[in-house]
N, C-alpha and C positions, 0 to 999 in steps of 0.2 A: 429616409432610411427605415430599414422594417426593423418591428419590434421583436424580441426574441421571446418566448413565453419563457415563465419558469421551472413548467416542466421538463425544456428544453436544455434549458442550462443546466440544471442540477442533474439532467442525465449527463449530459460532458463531463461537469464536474465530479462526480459520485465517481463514472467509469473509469479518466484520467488519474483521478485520485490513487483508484484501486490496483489500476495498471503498474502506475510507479512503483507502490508499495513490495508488488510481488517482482517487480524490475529489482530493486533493491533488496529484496529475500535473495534471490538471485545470486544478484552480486556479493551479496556478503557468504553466502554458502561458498562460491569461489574464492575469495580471499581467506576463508576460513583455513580451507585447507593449506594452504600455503604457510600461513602465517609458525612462524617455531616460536616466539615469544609469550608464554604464559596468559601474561599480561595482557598485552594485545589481543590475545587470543579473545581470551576472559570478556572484553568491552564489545568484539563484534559478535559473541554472542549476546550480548545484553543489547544489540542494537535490534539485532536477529527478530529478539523475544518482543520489541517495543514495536516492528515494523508486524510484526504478527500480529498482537494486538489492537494497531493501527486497523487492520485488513480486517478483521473479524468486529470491529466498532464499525468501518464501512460498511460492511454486508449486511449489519444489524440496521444501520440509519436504511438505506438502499431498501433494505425489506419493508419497514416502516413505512417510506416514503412511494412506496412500489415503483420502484426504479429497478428496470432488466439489466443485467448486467451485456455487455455487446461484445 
């Protein structure tokens, strides 16, 4: 079986990571609107705000680690 470098992985992982992240900005922007409940409202944007943060800690490790985004 061949070996996989870890420069290898950590670009999959880094770019899968980041993809999701903005997959799920995404999705929460759509259900945002939707939503009438204050409350509810209130918590997908605090998901909103954590998945941001999430994406902008990627970008920063990714820079660091000089991983291209694909």
């Amino acid at each position: 079986m061949e070996m996989l470098s870890q420069e290898y992985i950590l670009n999959i992982v880094f770019n899968e990571s980041l993809d999701r992240e903005q997959l799920l900005l995404k999705k929460y922007d759509d259900i945002h609107e939707n939503i009438k409940d204050k409350d509810i409202k209130n918590i997908v944007k605090e998901f909103t705000k954590n998945s941001r943060e999430h994406i902008d800690i990627l970008k920063d490790k990714m820079i660091m680690l000089n991983i291209k985004k694909t």
